[in-house]
C-alpha positions in Angstrom: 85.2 112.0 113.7 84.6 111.1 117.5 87.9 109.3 119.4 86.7 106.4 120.5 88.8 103.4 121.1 87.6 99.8 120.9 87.9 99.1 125.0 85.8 102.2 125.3 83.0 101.2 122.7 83.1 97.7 124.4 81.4 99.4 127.1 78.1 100.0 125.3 76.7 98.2 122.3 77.2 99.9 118.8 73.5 100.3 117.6 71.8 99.1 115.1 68.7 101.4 113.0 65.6 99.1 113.7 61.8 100.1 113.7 61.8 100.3 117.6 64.7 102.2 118.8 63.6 105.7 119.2 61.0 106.4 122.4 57.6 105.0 121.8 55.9 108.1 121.0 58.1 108.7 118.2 57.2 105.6 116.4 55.3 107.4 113.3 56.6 108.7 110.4 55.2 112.2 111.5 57.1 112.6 114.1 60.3 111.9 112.9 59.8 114.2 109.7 58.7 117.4 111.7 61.6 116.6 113.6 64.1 116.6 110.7 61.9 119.5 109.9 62.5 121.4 112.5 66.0 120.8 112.6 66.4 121.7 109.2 64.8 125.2 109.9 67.2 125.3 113.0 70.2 126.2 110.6 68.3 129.6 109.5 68.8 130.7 112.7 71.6 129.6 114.6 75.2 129.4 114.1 76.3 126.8 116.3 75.7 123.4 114.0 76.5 121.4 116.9 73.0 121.8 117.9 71.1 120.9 115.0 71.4 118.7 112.1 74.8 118.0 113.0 74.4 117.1 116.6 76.4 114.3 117.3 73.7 110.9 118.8 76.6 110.1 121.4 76.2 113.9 123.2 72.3 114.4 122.5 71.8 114.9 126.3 73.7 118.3 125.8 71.5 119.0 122.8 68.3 120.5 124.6 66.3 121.2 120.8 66.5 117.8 120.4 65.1 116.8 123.7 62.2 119.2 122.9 61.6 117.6 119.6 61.5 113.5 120.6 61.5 113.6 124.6 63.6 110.3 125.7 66.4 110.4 122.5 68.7 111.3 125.3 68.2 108.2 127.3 68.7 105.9 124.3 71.6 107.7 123.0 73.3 107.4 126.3 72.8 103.9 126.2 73.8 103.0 123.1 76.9 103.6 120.2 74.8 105.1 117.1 77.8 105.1 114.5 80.0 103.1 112.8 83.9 102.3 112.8 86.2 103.0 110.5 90.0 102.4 110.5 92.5 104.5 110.0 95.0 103.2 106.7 98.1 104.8 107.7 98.4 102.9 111.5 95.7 100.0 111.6 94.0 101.5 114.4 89.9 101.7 114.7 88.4 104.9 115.2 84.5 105.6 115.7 82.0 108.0 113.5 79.2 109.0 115.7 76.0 109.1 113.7 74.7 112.8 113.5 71.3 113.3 114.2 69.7 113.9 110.6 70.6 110.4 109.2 69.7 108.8 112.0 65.9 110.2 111.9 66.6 109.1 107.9 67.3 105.9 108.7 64.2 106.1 111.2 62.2 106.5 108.4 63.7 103.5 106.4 61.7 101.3 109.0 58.5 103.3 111.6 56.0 101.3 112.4 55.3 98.0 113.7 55.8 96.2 110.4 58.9 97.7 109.4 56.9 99.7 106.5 59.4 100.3 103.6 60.3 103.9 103.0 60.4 102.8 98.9 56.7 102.4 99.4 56.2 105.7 100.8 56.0 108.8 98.0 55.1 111.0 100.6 58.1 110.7 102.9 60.4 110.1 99.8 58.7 114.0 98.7 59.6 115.2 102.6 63.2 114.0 102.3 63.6 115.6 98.5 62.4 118.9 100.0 64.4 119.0 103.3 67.4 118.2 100.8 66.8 121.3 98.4 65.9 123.5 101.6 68.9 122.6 103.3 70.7 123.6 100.3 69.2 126.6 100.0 69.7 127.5 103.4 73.5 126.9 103.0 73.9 128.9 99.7 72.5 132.0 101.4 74.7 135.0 102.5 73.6 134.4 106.2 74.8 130.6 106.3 78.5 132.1 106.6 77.6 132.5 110.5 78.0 128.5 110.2 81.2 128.0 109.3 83.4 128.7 112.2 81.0 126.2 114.2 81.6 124.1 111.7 85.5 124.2 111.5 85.1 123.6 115.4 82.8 120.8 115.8 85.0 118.7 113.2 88.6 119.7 114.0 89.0 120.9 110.1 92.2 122.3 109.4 92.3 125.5 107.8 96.3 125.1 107.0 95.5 123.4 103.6 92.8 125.4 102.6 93.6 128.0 99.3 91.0 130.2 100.8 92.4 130.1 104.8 90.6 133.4 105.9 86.8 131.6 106.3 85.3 135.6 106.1 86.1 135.2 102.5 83.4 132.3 101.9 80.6 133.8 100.5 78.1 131.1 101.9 78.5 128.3 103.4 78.2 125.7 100.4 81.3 128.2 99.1 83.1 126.5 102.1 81.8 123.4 101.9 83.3 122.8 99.0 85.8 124.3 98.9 89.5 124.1 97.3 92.7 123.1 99.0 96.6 124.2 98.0 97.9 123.4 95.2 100.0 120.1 96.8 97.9 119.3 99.6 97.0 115.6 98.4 99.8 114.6 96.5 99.6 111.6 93.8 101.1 108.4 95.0 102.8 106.5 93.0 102.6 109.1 90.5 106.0 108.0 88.4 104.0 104.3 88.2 102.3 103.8 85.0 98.8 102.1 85.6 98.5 103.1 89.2 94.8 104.3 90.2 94.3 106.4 93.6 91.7 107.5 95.7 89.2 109.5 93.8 87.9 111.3 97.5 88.9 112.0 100.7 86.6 109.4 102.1 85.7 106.1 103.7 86.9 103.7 101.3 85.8 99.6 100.2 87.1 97.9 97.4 86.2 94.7 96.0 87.8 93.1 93.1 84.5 91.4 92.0 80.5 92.9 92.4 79.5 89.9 93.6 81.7 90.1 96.3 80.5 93.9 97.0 76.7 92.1 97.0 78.3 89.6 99.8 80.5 91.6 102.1 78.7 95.4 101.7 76.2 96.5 99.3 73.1 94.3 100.4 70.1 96.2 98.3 68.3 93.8 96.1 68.5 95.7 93.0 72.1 96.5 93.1 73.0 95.7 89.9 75.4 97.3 87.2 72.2 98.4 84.5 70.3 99.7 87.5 73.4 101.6 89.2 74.3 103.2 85.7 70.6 103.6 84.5 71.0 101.2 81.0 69.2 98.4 80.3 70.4 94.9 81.1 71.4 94.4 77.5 73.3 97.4 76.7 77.1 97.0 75.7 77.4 99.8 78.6 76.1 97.1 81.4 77.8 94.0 79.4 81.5 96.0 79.5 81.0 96.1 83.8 79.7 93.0 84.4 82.0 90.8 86.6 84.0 93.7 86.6 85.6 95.1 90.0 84.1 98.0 92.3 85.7 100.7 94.7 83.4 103.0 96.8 84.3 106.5 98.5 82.2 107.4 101.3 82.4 110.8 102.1 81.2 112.4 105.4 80.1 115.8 106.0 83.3 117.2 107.3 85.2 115.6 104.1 87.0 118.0 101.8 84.1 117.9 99.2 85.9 117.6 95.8 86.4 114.5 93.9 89.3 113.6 91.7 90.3 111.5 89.2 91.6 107.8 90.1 92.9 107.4 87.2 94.7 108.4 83.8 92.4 108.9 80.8 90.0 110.7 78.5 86.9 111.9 79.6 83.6 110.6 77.9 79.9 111.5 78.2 77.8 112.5 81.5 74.3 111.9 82.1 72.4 112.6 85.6 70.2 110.2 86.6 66.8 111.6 89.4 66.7 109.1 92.5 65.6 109.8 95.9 68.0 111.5 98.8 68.4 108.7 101.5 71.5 108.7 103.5 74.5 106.3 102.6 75.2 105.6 106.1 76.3 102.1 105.8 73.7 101.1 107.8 71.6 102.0 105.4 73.8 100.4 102.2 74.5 97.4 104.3 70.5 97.0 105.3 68.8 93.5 103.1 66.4 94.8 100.5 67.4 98.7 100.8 68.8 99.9 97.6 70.6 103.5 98.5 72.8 103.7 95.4 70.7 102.6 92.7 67.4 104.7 94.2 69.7 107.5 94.4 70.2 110.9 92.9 73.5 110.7 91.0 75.5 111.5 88.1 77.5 109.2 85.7 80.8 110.0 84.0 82.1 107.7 81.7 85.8 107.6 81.2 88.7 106.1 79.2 91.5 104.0 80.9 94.8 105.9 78.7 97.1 102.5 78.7 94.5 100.0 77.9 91.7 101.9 76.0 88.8 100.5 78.6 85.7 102.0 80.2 85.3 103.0 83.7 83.0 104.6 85.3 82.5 107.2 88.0 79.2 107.5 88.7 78.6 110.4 92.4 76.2 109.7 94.5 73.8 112.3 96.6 72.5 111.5 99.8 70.3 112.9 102.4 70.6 116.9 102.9 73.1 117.2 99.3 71.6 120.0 96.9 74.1 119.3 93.9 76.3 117.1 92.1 78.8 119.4 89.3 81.1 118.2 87.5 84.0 120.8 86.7 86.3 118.3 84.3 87.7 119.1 80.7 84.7 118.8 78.8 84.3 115.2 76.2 86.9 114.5 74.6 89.3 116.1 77.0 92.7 114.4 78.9 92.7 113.8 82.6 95.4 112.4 84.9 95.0 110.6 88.3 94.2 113.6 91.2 92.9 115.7 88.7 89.6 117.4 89.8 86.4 116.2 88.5 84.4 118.3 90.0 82.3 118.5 93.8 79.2 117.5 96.1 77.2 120.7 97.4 76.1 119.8 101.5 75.9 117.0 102.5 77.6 113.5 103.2 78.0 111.6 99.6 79.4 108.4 98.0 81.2 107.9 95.0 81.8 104.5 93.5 84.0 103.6 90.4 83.5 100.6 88.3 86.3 99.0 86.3 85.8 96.1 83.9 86.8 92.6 84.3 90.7 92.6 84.3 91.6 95.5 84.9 92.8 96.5 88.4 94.1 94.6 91.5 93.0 96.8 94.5 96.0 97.2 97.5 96.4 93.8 99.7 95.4 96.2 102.5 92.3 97.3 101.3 90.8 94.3 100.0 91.6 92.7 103.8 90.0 95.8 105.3 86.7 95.4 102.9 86.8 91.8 103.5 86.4 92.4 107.0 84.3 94.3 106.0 85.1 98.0 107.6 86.0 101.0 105.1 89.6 102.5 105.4 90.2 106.0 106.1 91.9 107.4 102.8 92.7 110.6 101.4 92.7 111.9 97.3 96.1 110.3 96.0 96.6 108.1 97.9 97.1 104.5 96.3 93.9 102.1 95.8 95.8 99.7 93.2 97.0 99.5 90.0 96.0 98.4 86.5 96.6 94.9 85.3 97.4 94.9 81.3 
């Protein structure tokens, strides 16, 4: 995450993906993916990840592959905030994400060419993203990809401190540290002596909104973001009846994220199904863009799960994104007892969204959050720490 305070952003407009926005002779789809090609490739050989698919849009003049691959980037990124805000829970304050290059070319693709050409429309791009995805991966489950990691620790101030593993030679690739485990009391349950309290199932960007509706309004804008479509049933199924009008939390997680994700709340675990989607980032530009559906066209995995005090569903459904080679799920297997912070298993590379659905009724969300998702900006939050609690 970038330090950027509000008078300081002032100074330059955040921007905004549109068709036009990247130099003119960058304005076909061709050029973009053999750019995101190219940088994809990059990782094979070079350590430093600040100069590839993670270079960050705010120093892209100091990125001189870049410059080779679309002359003129520089000059617009210099110009121009390509991120997001997010606000920090624990003091109120605003902070800024810088958007790394490789979902900014994604979002590129969402909209090249004069008209604003839909990527859904596009099989060929949608095949180019897939295969940059399970490339990426495979780069970054290789013996060699360890050369990445201290770059890695560097370029996103990740502490080491809390890590189980600590010595980084140990990883045996870099997915190993990717996703890797933390000590045994590093995210501590809140509110763990208060029956029916549900907590952050990620260390992630976090929105909440008591109603789906109210997720359509404020954040989610795709036209098809519905609960059948999100959880792959049809319309009629008791599945998509049991969600309907029912409340929704969503964890955004960014690539320098501890990678695990954890149960929000107590229960029994039920079935898992994996449903194939495409691998578009869940920048919220992209989520908050009219007409683009990122979690429903998505890659992801549901987990269905039993509220223990009132017997209902929720469910946890983990979302891929650009660049992510797996979703696993390391829980009890059907059948089995969970309680909130409770791993439920991890995201291979890549940034990543979970979202949770609870039925009507059944949990009020924190005063905070729901004013911060109102706003609407996602909250900095941590696994265990407090989203709500269950209403009986």
């Amino acid at each position: 995450m970038t330090s950027l305070t509000e008078s300081e952003a002032n100074t330059r407009p955040i921007q905004t993906i549109t068709a036009t926005n990247l130099p003119a002779h960058s304005q076909d789809a061709g050029s973009v993916t053999s750019a995101l090609r190219a940088l994809v490739e990059h990782s094979v050989e070079h350590a430093d990840v600040r100069y590839g698919i993670h270079a960050e849009m705010h120093k892209i003049q100091d990125n001189p592959l870049v410059h080779k691959l679309i002359p003129g980037i520089e000059k617009f990124a210099s110009e121009h905030h390509v991120g997001n805000f997010v606000i920090d829970r624990k003091n109120g304050t605003r902070f800024f994400e810088s958007m790394p290059i490789y979902p900014r070319l994604g979002m590129h693709l969402l909209f090249y060419g004069g008209e604003q050409k839909k990527l859904l429309q596009s099989r060929d791009i949608e095949s180019v993203l897939e295969e940059l995805s399970i490339r990426q991966g495979k780069i970054y489950d290789s013996p060699e990809s360890v050369k990445s990691i201290p770059s890695f620790i560097a370029t996103y101030s990740i502490s080491t401190d809390e890590l189980l593993q600590p010595d980084v030679s140990r990883y045996s690739c870099f997915n190993d540290f990717f996703h890797r485990r933390l000590k045994p009391g590093a995210r501590p349950v809140q509110n763990a002596d208060v029956p029916g309290a549900v907590c952050s199932a990620a260390d992630s960007r976090l929105v909440v909104y008591p109603t789906i509706d109210l997720a359509r309004k404020f954040w989610i804008k795709g036209t098809h973001f519905t609960v059948p479509h999100l959880l792959g049933v049809p319309p009629e199924s008791e599945e998509a009846r049991a969600f309907e009008g029912g409340s929704l939390a969503s964890f955004r997680l960014a690539p320098a994220d501890y990678h695990r994700f954890h149960s929000p709340i107590d229960g029994t675990i039920g079935d898992a199904r994996e449903i194939k989607g495409e691998y578009y980032t869940v920048n919220p530009q992209a989520v908050n863009e009219p007409g683009f559906d990122v979690f429903t066209a998505n890659h992801r995995a549901v987990l269905h799960m039993t509220h223990a005090a009132s017997g209902k569903p929720v469910a946890f459904v983990a979302i891929g994104a650009m660049l992510v080679g797996s979703i696993r799920f390391t829980c009890p297997p059907q059948g089995g007892s969970v309680s909130r912070g409770d791993e439920l298993g991890y995201f291979a590379y890549g940034g990543s969204t979970v979202v949770v659905l609870f039925p009507p009724g059944l949990i009020e969300f924190d005063q905070d959050l729901q004013h911060f998702s109102a706003v609407p900006v996602e909250a900095y939050i941590k696994v265990g720490e407090s989203v709500g609690r269950t209403v009986q």
